[in-house]
Structures are given as structure tokens and as C-alpha cells.
N, C-alpha and C positions, 0 to 999 in steps of 0.2 A: 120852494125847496132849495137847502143850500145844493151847489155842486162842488163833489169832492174833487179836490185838485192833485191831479199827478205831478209827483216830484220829481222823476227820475225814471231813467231804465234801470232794474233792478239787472236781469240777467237775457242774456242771448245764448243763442244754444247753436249751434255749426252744426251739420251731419258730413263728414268730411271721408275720401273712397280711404284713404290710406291713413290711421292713426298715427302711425308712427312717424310719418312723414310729414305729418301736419303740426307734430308736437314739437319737431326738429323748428319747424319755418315759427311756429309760434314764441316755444320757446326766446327766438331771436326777439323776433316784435315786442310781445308783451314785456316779459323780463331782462332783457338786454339793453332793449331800446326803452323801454314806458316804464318799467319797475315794479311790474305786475310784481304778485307773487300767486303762487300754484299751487295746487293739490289734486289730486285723483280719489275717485270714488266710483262703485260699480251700481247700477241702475236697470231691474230687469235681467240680469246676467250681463249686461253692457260696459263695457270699461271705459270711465270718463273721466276729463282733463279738464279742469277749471283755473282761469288764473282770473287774478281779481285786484282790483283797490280797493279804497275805500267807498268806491260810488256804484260799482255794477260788477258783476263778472258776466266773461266770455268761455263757453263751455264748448268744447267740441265732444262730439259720441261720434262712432262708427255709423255708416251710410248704409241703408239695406238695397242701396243699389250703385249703380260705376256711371251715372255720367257727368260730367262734367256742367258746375253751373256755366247759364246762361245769363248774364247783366239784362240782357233785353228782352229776355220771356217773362212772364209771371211771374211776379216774387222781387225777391230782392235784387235793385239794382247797384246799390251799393252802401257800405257803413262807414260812417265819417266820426272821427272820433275826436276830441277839442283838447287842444291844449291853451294855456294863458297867451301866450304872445306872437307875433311873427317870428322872434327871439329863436321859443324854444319851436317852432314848426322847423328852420332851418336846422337846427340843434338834434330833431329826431330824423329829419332826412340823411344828415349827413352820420348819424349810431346808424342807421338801416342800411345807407349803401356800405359804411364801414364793415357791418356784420353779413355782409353779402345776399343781402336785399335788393331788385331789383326797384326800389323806388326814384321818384322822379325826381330832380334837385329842386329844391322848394323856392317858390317865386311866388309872386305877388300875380292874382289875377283880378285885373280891375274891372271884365266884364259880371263877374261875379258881385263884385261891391268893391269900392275903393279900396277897400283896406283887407282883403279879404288874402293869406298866403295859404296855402299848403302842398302838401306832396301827395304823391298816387302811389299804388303798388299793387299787388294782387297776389292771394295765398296759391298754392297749390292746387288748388279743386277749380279756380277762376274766381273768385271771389272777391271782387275788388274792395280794394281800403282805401280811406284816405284820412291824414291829418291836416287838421284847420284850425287856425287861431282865433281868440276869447273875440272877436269882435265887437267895432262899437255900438252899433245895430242890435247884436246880441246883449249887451251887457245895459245897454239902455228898455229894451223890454223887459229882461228882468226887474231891473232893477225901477221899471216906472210902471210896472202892472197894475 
């Protein structure tokens, strides 16, 4: 039996307490900072906010409950999202704290991998993010699969 091979994350979906608040903090991230681009559509009766590239989108919807995530409960503990270089990881650190993002100034962590830079930050609900660059590790498995 062949097995079928996954390409990609197509989409991720947020359940986020405050829409409006989360579109503000996104808005920033995705399209200010990364170059998403956005559109809204309703789901359910649900009013949803998609912003996308060319490789995946990220969708937030309304929460049918108020607490605030947890990184160390169940579930997700964090989304790491890749850019090409250490270049552009300082590059999107320094658009996030410009746009008044509390992210981290981006540095090199070599217990991670030699080569390995990015920054932290965390949405509004607690949701931590982080950007990291194309690694050589990473770019050698792909590319010698």
C-alpha cells in the first residue's frame, strides 16, 4: 500500500473570548507584520475571520466559553510559524514590537539547534506564537527525503 503523503497545514481555526479584540491583535501579526491577507465569512450563524497566504490560513471564530488558554493543559502548547532566514525572524520581531506587540527580540537559541533564531509572543486569549527560521536541519529533510 502506497501511503499518502501530507503537504502541508491547510487551515487552523482559533476559538478566541473576544472577536473584536483578537482581530485588532491579528490584524497587527498577520497583515502588518507577515502579509497575510483577510476575509470574513459566517458559519453556523458564527462570524469568522480568515487571514491567509498562499500555504495555509489561520481562522479565528467566537468561543462558547471565557477561559483563558492554558500552554500546559491539554491541547495546544504552542504555534510556530517559519519564515526563510534568521534575516527575516529579526525582521518580523522588530514589524511586531514596532506595531505594539509584546514580542521577544529575536536571537539565536543554540540549545535548540545551532542555527536555530526566533521570537515569542502570545495573542490575547494566551496563545502563545512563535517565529522561526527555514533551518538547515529542516531544509535538509526536506529536501533528502
Amino acid at each position: 500500500m502506497t501511503m499518502t503523503e501530507v503537504t502541508g497545514i491547510d487551515h487552523i481555526y482559533i476559538a478566541v473570548a473576544d472577536l473584536d479584540r483578537s482581530e485588532t491583535f491579528y490584524d497587527r501579526v498577520f497583515i502588518q507584520a507577515l502579509g497575510f491577507r483577510k476575509n470574513t465569512f459566517t458559519l453556523g450563524g458564527d462570524p469568522h475571520i480568515q487571514y491567509f497566504n498562499r500555504h495555509f490560513g489561520y481562522v479565528l471564530r467566537p468561543a462558547r466559553g471565557r477561559s483563558t488558554h492554558d500552554s500546559y493543559a491539554p491541547g495546544l502548547h504552542h504555534l510556530c510559524l517559519r519564515v526563510d532566514s534568521a534575516a527575516d525572524v529579526v525582521a518580523v520581531s522588530a514589524r511586531l514590537r514596532g506595531l505594539g506587540i509584546d514580542a521577544a527580540e529575536a536571537k539565536l537559541y543554540p540549545e535548540y539547534a545551532a542555527d536555530y533564531w526566533a521570537t515569542f509572543f502570545t495573542d490575547p486569549d494566551g496563545v502563545r506564537l512563535e517565529v522561526t527560521n527555514y533551518r538547515q536541519e529542516r531544509r535538509e529533510r526536506h529536501d533528502n527525503w
